[in-house]
N, C-alpha and C positions, 0 to 999 in steps of 0.2 A: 479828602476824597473818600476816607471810610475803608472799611475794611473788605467789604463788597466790592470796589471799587479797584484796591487795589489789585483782589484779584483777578478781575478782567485785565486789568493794566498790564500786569503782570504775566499773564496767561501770551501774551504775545512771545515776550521776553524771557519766558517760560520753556517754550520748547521751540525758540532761537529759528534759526536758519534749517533746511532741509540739507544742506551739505555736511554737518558734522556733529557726529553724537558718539559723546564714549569714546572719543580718539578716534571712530575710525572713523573712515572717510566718505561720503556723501552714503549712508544709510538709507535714505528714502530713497535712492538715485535706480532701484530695482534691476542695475545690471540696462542697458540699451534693450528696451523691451519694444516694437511696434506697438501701437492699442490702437487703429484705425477705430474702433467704436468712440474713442472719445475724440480723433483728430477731426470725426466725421462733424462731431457738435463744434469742434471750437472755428469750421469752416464754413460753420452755418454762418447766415444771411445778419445776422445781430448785431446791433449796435455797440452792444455793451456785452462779453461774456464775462462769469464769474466764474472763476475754479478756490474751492472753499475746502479743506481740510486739515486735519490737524497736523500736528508735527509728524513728519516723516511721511504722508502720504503722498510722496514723491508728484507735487503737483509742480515746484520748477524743474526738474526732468522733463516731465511729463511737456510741459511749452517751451522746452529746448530741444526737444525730440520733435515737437510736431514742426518747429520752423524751418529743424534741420532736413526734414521728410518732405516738406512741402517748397523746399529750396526759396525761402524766406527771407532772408536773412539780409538783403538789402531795404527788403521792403518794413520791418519790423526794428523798433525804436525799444529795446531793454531798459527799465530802470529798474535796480532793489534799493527799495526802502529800509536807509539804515535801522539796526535794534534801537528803540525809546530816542526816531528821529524828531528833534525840535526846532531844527534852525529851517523854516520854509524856506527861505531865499534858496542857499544848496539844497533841497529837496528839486525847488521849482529850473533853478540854473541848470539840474541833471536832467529833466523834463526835456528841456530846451536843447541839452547838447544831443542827446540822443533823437531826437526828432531831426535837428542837422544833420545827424548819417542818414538823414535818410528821405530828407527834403533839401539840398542845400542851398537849392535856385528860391526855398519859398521862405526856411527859416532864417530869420536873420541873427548873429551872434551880441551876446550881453554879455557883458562883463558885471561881477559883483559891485555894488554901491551901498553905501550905508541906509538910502531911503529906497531903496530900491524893495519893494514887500510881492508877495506872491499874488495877490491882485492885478496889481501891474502887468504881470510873467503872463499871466492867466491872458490876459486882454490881448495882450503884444501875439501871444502863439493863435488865439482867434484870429487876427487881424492877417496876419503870414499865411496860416492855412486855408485861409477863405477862397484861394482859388484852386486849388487842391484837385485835380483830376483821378490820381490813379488811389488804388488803395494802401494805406500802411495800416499799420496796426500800434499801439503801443500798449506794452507789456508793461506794467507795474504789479512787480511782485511782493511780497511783504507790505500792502498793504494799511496791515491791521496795525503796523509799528508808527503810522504815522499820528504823532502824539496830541498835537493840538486839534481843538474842535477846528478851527478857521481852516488848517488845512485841509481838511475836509470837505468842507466850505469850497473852498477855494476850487477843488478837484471837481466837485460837485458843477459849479459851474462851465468847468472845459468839455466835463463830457456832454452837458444838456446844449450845448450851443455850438458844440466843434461839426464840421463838414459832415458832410454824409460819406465821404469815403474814408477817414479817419474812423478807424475800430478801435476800440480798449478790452483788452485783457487784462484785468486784476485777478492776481490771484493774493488769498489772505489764509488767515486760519480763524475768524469769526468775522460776521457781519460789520460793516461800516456803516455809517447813516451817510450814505449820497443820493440818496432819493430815489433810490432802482426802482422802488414798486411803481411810480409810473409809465416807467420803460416795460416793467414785467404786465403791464395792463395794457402796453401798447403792443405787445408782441415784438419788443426789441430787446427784451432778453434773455441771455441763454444761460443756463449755471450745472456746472459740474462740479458736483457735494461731495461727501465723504461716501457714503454709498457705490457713487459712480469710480472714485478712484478706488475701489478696494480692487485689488486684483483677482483676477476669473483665473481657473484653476488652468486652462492654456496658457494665461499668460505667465504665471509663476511658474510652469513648467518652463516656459523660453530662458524667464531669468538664470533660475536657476541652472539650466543647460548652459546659458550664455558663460554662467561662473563656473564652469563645470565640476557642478553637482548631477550626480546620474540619483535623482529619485525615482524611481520605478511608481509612487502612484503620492502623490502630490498634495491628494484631497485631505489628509487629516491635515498639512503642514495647514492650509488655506485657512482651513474650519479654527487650528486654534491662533492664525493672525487674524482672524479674520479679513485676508487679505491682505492687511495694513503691509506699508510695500517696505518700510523703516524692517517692523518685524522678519520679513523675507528675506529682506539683503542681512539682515544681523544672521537671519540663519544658515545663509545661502555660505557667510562664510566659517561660521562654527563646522558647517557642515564641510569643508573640504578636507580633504584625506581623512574623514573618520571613517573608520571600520564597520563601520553599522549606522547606514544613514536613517533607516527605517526605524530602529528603534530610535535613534534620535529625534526624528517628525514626532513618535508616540507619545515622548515624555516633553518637548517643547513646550515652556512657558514662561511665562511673565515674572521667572524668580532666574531663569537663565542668565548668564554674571553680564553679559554685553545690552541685554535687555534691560535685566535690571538697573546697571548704570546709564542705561542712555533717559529712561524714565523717572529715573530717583533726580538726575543731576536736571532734566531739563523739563520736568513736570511738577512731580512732589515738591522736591526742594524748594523750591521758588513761590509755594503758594503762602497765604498768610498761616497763622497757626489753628484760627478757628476752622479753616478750610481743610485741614492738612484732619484736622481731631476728626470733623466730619470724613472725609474720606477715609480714614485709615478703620474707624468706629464701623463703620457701615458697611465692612470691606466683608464682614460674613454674612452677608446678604447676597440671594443670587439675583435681588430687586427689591429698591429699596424708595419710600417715596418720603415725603415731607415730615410727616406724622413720625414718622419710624426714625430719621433720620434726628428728629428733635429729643424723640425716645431714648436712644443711644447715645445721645450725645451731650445730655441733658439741657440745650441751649432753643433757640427757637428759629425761628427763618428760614428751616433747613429745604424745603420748597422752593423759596427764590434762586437760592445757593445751588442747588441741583437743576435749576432750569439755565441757569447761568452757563454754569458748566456745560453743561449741553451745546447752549449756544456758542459758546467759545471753543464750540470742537475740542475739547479736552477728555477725549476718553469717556463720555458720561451717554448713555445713549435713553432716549427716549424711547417707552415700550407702547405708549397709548396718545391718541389726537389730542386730548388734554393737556399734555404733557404734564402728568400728573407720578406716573410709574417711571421708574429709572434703572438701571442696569449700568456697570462698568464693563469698557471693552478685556475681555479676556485677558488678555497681557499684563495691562492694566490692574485689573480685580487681584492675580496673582503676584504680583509686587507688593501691593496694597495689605493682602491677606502675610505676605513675608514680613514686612515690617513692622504690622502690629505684634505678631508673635514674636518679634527680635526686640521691640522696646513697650508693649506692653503684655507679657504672656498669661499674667494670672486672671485678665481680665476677658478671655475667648471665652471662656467658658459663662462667665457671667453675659458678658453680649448677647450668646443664642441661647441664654434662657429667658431674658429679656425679651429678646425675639420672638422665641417660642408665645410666652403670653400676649404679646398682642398679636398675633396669627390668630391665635385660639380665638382670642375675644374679637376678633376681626372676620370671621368664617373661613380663615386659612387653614384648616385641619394637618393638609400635608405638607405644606411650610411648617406648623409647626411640631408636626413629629420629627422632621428631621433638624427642626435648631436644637430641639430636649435630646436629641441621639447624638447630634456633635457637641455636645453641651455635658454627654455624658450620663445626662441623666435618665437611668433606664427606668424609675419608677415614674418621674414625669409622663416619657415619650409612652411606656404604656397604656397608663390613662388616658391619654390622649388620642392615641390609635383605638383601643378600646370604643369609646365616645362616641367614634367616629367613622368606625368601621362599615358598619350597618349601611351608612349613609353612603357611604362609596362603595358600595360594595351593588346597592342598587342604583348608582348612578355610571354602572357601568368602566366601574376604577378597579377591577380585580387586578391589573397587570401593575399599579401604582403599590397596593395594598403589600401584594409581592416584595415589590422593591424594597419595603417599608419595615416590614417583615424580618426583611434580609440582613437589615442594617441592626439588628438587636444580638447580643453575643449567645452562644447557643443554650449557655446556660440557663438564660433566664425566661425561654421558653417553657421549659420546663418546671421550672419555681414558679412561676406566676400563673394562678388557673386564668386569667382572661389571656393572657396570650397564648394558653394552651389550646382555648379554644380558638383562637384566630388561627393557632398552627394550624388545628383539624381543619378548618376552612381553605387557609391554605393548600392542605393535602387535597381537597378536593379538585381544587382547581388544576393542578400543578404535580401531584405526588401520585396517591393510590388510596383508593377506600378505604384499604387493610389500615396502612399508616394515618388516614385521618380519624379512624375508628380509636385507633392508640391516644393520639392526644386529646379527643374526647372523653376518654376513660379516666387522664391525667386531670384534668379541668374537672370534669364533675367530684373525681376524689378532693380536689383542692379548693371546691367551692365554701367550706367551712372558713377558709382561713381570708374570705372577700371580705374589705370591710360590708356593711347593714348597708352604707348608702349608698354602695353600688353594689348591691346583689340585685337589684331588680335589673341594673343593665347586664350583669354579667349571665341571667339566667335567660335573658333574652339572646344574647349571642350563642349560647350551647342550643336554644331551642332554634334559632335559623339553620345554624352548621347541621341540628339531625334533621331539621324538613331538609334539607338540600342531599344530605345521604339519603335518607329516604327516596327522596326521587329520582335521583343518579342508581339507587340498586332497585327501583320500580316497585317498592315495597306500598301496595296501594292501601293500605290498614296503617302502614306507620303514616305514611304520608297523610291518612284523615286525620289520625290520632295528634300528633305534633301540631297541623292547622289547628288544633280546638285548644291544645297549650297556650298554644301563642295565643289567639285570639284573645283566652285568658288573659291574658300577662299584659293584651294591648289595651286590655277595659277596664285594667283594675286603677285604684285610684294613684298609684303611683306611678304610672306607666312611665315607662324611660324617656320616650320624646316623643314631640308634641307629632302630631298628626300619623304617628308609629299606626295605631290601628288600621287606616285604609293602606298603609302601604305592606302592610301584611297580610291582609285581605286579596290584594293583589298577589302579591308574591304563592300565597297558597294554594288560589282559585287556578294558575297558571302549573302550579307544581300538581294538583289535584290531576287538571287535563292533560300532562306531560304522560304522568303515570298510569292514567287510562289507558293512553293508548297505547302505551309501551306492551304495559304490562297486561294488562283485562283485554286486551282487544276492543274496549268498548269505546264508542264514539265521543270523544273528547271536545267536541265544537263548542258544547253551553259554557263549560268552566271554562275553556279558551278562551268564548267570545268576552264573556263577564269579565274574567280578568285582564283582557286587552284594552277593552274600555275605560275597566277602571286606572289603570295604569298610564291611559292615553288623560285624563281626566285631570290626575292628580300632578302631571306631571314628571313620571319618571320613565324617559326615553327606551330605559335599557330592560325594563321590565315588558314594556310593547313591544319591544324588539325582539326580546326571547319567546314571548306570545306570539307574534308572528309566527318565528320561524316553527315553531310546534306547528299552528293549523297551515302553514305550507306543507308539512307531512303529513300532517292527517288529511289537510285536503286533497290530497292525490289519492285517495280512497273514492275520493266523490267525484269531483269534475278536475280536471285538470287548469285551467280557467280559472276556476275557482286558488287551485293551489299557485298557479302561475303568477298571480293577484298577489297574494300573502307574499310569497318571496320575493317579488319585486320590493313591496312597502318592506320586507324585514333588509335585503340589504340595501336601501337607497338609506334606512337608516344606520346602519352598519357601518356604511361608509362615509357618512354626514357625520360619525361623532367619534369613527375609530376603531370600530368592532369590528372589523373583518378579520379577525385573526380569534375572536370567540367559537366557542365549542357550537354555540344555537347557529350561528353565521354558517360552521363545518356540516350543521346538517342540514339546513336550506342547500345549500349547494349539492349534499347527495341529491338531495329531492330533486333539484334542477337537471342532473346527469341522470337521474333514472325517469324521468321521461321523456329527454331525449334518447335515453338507451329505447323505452317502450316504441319510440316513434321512429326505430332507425334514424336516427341522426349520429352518429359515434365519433364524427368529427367536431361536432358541438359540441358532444356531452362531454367529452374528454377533460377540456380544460377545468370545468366544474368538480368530477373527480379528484382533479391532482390539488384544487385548492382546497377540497374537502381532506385526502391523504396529509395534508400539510396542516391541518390546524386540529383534527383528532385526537385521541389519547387513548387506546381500550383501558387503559392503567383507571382512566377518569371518567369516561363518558361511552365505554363498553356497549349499550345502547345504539348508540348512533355510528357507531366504528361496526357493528355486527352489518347496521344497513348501509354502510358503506361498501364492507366487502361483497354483498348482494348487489348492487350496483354494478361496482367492478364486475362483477361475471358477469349480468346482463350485458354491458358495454361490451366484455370479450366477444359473448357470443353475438350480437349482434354486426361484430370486424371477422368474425368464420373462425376465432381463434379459440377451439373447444378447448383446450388444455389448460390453456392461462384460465378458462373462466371455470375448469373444474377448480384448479387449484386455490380463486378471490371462494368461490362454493362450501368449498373445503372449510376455509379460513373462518368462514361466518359459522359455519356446522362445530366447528373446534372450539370458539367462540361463544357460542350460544350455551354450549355444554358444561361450561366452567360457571355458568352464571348460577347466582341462588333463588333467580327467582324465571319463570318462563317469556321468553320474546314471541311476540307474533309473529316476527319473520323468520324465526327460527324451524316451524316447520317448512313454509316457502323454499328456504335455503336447501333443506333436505330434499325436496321434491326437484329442485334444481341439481343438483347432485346427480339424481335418478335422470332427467331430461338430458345430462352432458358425459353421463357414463354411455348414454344409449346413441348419440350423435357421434361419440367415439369408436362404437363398433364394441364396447365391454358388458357386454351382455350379460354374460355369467355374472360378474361383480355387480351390475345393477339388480338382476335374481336375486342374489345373496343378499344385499341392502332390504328389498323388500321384502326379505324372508326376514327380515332382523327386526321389523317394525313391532312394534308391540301395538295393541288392539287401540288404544288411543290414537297413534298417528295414522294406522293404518286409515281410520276414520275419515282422517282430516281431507277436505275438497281437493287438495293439490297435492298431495300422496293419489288419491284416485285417480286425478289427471295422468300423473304420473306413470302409475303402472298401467294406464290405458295406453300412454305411451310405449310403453315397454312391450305391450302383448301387440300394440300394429306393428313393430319391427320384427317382429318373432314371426310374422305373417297371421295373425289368430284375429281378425277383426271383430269377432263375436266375442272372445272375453277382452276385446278393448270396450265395446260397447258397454258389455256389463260391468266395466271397470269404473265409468266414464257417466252410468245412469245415474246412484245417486248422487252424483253433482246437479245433472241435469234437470232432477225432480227436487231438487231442494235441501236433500235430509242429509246431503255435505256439502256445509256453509265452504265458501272461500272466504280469501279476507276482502277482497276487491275484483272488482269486477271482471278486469284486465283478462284474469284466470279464465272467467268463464267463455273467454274470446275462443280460447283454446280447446276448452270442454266442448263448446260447440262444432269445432274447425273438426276435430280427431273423431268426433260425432258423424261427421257430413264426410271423410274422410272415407271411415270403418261404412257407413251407408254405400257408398260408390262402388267399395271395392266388392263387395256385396251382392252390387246390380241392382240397383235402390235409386236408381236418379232421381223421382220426388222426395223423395223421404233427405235425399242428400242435397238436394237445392234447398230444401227447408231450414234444414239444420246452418248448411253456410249464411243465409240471406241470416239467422239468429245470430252469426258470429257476425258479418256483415255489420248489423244493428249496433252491436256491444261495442263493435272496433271505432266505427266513424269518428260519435261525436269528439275523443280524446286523438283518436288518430294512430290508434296501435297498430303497428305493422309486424312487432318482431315476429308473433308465432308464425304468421304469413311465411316467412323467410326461413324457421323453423321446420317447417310442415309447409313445402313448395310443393302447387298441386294448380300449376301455369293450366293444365288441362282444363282439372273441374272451374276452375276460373272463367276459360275461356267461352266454357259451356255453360254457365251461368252467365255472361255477360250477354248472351245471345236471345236468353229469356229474359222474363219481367222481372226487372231488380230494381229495387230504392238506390244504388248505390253503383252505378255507374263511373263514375270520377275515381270513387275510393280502388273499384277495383282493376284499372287501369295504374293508378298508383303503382298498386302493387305486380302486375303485371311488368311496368317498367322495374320496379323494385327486381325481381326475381332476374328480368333481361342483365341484369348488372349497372342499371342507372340508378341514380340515388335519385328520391322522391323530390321533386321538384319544389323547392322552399318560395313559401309568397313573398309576392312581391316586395322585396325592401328598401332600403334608403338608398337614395345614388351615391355613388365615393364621393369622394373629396375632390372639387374642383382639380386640387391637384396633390401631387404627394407631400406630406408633413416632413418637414426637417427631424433632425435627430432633436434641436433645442427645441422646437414647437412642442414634440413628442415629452420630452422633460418637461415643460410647462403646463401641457395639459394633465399629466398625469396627478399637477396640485391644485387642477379646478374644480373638483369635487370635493374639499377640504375647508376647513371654515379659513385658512387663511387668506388676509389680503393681499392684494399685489406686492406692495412694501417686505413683507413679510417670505411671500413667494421669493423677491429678488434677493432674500438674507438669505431663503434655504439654498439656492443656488448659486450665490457670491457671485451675482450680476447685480446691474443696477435697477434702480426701479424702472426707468426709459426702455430699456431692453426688453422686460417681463411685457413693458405695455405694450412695444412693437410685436412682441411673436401673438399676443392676445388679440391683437389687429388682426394678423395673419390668418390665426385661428377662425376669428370671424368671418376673413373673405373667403379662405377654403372652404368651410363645413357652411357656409352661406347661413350663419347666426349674424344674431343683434344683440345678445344678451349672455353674461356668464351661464347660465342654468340652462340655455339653450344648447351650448355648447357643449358644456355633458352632457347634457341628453343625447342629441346627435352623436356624439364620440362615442356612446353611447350603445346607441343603437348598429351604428359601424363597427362594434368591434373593438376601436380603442384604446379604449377604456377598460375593458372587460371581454371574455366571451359574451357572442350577442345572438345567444339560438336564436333562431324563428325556425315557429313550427305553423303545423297548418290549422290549430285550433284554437292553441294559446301563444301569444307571446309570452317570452319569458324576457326577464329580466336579463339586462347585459352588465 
């Protein structure tokens, strides 16, 4: 039979009966658990069902539970298939008796005879059931134990020829050859896998209550049995009367003594020894395929050997349709990973350096930093991180790099200039400028002591980490200066890797227009647009993405539409590969809440804030946290809550001030300040501010606003006007246009009160013009003036619609949002709601039903649902609509731009 051979053979015999493992007593058996999802299938309409998994996933429970649920039990014919059964005759005679409890008018009794062969049995039970009225069932369990090819044979033909009301239930622990695929092509058959019996984290709650286990929250125990119902019940009773069942779930695994022993004695043990080397060898692998498996093991075959496994439901799980990639079930892999350390120790370490080098030489980079890390070898896993940083680091892996990072012992950060420089990188992402400046300093000091043939990469990593400070402190001279290093370094004949030039080219042109506009105030669109192209060009997702989310900020200077555009495309990719939780993601979404703050929407823009509050850092990205807290106050004031929004005012002004180099929103901020001292009745204190300005700011377009502000409250409309001219005439720039909505409004304002009605319909119908096409209402609401409105809508105006808006605006109705999607045929379940929230994810269904330890049947019903509610045809439709409803995300609509949900 081979060695192969034997252990499929084996693999039955292997992990024996579901009643008993390790002495204790039916382990798969889960405790009397209801699962109507799976009674549901084994009552479906099928010829034939198949219930398929490995040892202990309680699949004969599981069809003594449903016959006893479904009050069956006269109608249903039991046989187990003895362990390495060979004599058909008793296989076929047990057939036969058991079919008599349950037919006795149709089956007629045999007695054994010496010629008497399972052919015969086969024909005789056709012949009996042929008149067959009502339905039974017969259950044959175990299967896979049934040893000779003929029996099989034999079985094969009872089922393709037995009545139509005669059902079979097999359940096995690997496939049999009885010819199902032409039943599965006629729709006559049903099969529940290993997938479908893992138990749903309801259902190990019952178990476990059944044993009375009180676990308060279930989910880790689930995640590390993956279910598997053996693993459950082995915990359900470790777990009674312990003190602390919560840390117990924490630490549960596959090295646990009752685990161990049920796995060692009725899995391991029994395999051959070439199978036994291969698993235990491969056991420091978190996936391990053919090539790798032959690697470690130094033998060959190891592909067939693992697809075997697979097949024979023995713990080995397929990661890919090929079935090419493999993975051991948790429990499993922790056994596996015990026993090699217990009979072979000296050789872990040699394994994942083995490892490590074919990862490398295979494009596995972070497989193989962490086999050289648990391998110990810190000069290795360096180099290798090193290598390889660059590359993940523009591929949008900054939170892996992290991880990666973490796993090196603290010393040898320090000692090694390239990983000094990855600290500082790290610091930026994760720490603070101050501290990434530090190991900066450490790494350039320790650049002498790199070997020659990698100082071209390591000088290339200290020149990324300073363009990237560089632009995180808006230093727009370092930022040129460092783009021309690099470029250097990317053209010269050694360059570190291959196609390095254009993807720094990118990376620069992107940090070039970050820093424009942060820092210069100046229009950052050319080196945006350039570098988003090129990055969309070459290939790297996460440099377009950070491109994006920049001209979504800067395009809210221009059009709204325009910026509404860019942040859709920055987070539809965001969320396509993971980045929602990046610093560029944190500030699309300010962008997103501050115009809806601009357009009175506060109930929209809200949720956009709190995702922006949640993924910032001023420690990191100071920048985008200064226009964060400028948001925040717009949004306050736009909910009437002047205090909260003096004090986000505050925050940005305090902010701003600490920086070493100037924000553009940092005079805004101040002139906000002045706008919400004065809303509060602080008059004096907003005097005193303006008394403090120094000749620069007092300069600036929105300090004029400002204090034009300041003198209409004081009742002086003449020195608001003069406060308020040079904005009006040009010779104080604002930074956007939004301002001069304002400058015009306080304009038309100070005219009125005046006794100026032309001069004051003029000025409005200029504010009028500025507000429409973006849709700005807040100063409207700021500066309420329901009159001159009313008296204006009465003359010749452009903007009839707009100023009715606003009109209901000021009555206390919120601005009428266009027309949007209709709800949902009808409301989502709590489980549709979990499902959809992993249709935006590149995961498959298969994959969906692993992260949520249902089966894959299940994923595809609620996706059904999905579809008939939101009235889709297709995944990508589905989020989009969820989408657009809300869902999924905040789903502003505004009245000029859609934003992204």
């Amino acid at each position: 039979m081979g060695w192969r051979g034997a252990m499929i053979g084996n693999m039955g015999s292997a992990v024996g009966s579901d009643a008993v493992a390790g002495g204790v007593a039916d382990p798969g058996a889960g405790g009397i658990v209801s699962r109507p999802r799976l009674f549901e299938r084994l009552e479906a309409s099928a010829r034939v069902t198949v219930v398929s998994g490995p040892a202990g996933s309680g699949k004969t429970v599981l069809l003594r539970s449903w016959i006893s649920q479904a009050g069956a039990a006269g109608s249903a014919a039991w046989v187990t298939v003895r362990r390495g059964e060979q004599d058909l005759q008793q296989f076929w005679l047990s057939v036969l008796d058991a079919l008599r409890q349950t037919s006795p008018g149709l089956v007629q009794p045999l007695t054994a005879a010496p010629d008497l062969d399972g052919w015969a049995i086969a024909e005789r039970l056709l012949t009996n059931l042929a008149p067959l009225q009502d339905r039974i069932y017969l259950v044959i369990d175990d299967v896979h134990e049934l040893g000779p090819a003929e029996a099989q044979r034999q079985l094969e033909l009872l089922v393709m020829r037995a009545p139509e009301e005669l059902r079979f239930v097999l359940a096995t622990r690997h496939d049999v050859r009885l010819g199902l695929h032409r039943l599965r092509l006629e729709g006559e058959l049903a099969e529940i896998r290993e997938p479908d019996l893992r138990f749903t984290v309801a259902e190990a709650e019952e178990m476990l209550s059944a044993a009375g286990v009180n676990l308060p929250d279930p989910v880790l125990l689930v995640a590390r049995t993956e279910g598997w119902a053996a693993g459950l019940r082995l915990a359900a009773l470790s777990l009674t009367g312990h003190p602390d069942p919560g840390r117990f779930a924490e630490e549960f695994s596959g090295t646990e003594r009752t685990v161990a022993e049920y796995l060692l004695a009725e899995v391991l043990d029994r395999q051959p020894e070439a199978v036994r080397r291969l698993l235990l060898r491969t056991s420091v692998l978190e996936r391990v395929n053919g090539e790798l498996a032959d690697l470690l093991t130094g033998g060959s075959g190891g592909e067939r050997v693992l697809q075997d496994l697979e097949q024979a439901n023995a713990f080995v799980v397929s990661l890919d349709a090929r079935r090419s990639w493999f993975r051991y079930h948790h429990l499993f892999a922790d056994l596996l990973q015990l026993e090699l350390r217990r009979t072979a120790p000296d050789e872990v370490a040699v394994l994942h350096r083995a490892a490590a080098g074919w990862f490398a030489g295979h494009g596995y980079p972070v497989d193989a930093v962490r086999h050289a890390q648990a391998a110990r070898d810190w000069g290795l896993a360096a180099r290798l991180l090193a290598d390889n940083w660059y590359s993940l680091q523009l591929d949008g892996q900054a939170a892996t790099t992290h991880q990666l990072l973490a796993g090196f012992p603290a010393g040898t950060r320090t000692a090694d200039a390239e990983l000094a420089a990855l600290a500082a990188a790290e610091e930026l992402a994760y720490g603070s400028l101050e501290a990434a400046e530090r190991h900066l300093g450490l790494a350039e000091r320790g650049m002498a002591s790199v070997p020659d043939a990698r100082r071209a990469q390591a000088q290339l990593l200290l020149g990324i980490t300073r363009l990237v400070l560089a632009r995180q402190r808006w230093n727009l001279q370092a930022v040129t200066e460092e783009e021309r290093q690099l470029q250097a370094i990317a053209e010269s004949p050694d360059a570190a890797q291959p196609r390095v030039g254009e993807e720094l080219r990118a990376l620069a042109l992107i940090s070039l227009g970050t820093t424009e506009f942060w820092a210069a105030g100046e229009d950052p669109e050319r080196h945006l647009e350039m570098g988003v192209a090129l990055a969309r060009r070459i290939g790297r997702p996460f440099l377009e993405f950070t491109g994006l989310a920049y001209q979504t900020a800067a395009g809210i200077y221009h059009s709204f539409t325009r910026a509404a555009e860019r942040g859709r495309q920055a987070i539809e990719l965001a969320g396509r590969h993971g980045w929602a939780g990046e610093p560029a993601a944190g500030l699309a979404y300010v962008i997103l809440g501050a115009m809806l703050a601009w357009q009175m929407r506060p109930a929209e823009a809200e949720p956009w804030v709190q995702r922006a509050e949640r993924v910032l850092r001023a420690e990191t990205e100071p920048a985008a946290v200064l226009a964060m807290h400028h948001t925040r106050g717009m949004l306050e004031l736009a909910r009437g809550r002047d205090a909260d929004a003096l004090a986000a005012f505050q925050a940005a002004e305090r902010l701003g001030g600490r920086l070493t180099a100037p924000h553009m929103l940092l005079t805004p901020a101040r002139a906000w300040v002045l706008h919400t001292l004065v809303r509060l009745g602080e008059i004096e204190r907003a005097e005193q501010a303006v008394a403090d300005l120094d000749e620069r700011d007092r300069g600036h377009g929105e300090m004029c606003i400002a204090a034009a502000v300041l003198r209409l409250a004081q009742d002086d409309p003449r020195a608001a006007m003069a406060a308020v001219a040079p904005v009006l005439d040009g010779s104080a720039p604002v930074i956007r246009s939004a301002w001069l909505v304002e400058a015009f409004l306080v304009e038309a304002i100070a005219r009125d009160t005046l006794g100026d009605p032309g001069a004051a319909g003029r000025a409005l119908e200029r504010a009028l013009d500025l507000a429409e096409p973006d849709g700005v209402l807040l100063w409207f609401l700021l500066h309420p003036e329901p009159a001159l409105l009313q008296r204006h809508a009465r003359h010749r105006t452009a903007h009839p619609a707009l100023i009715a808006d606003i009109l209901s605006l000021l009555a206390g109705q919120a601005p009428a949002p266009p027309a949007g999607p209709p709800p949902p045929l009808e409301p989502l379940s709590d489980s549709e709601l979990r499902v959809l929230r992993y249709l935006p994810t590149n995961l498959s269904a298969p994959q969906i039903a692993s992260e949520l330890h249902v089966s894959h049947n299940t994923i595809r019903t609620h996706m059904r649902h999905l579809y008939a509610k939101l009235g889709t045809h297709r995944r990508f439709e589905t989020v989009e609509r969820a989408r657009a409803l809300g869902l999924l995300a905040p789903s502003p609509l505004q009245g000029q731009a859609t934003l992204p949900g």
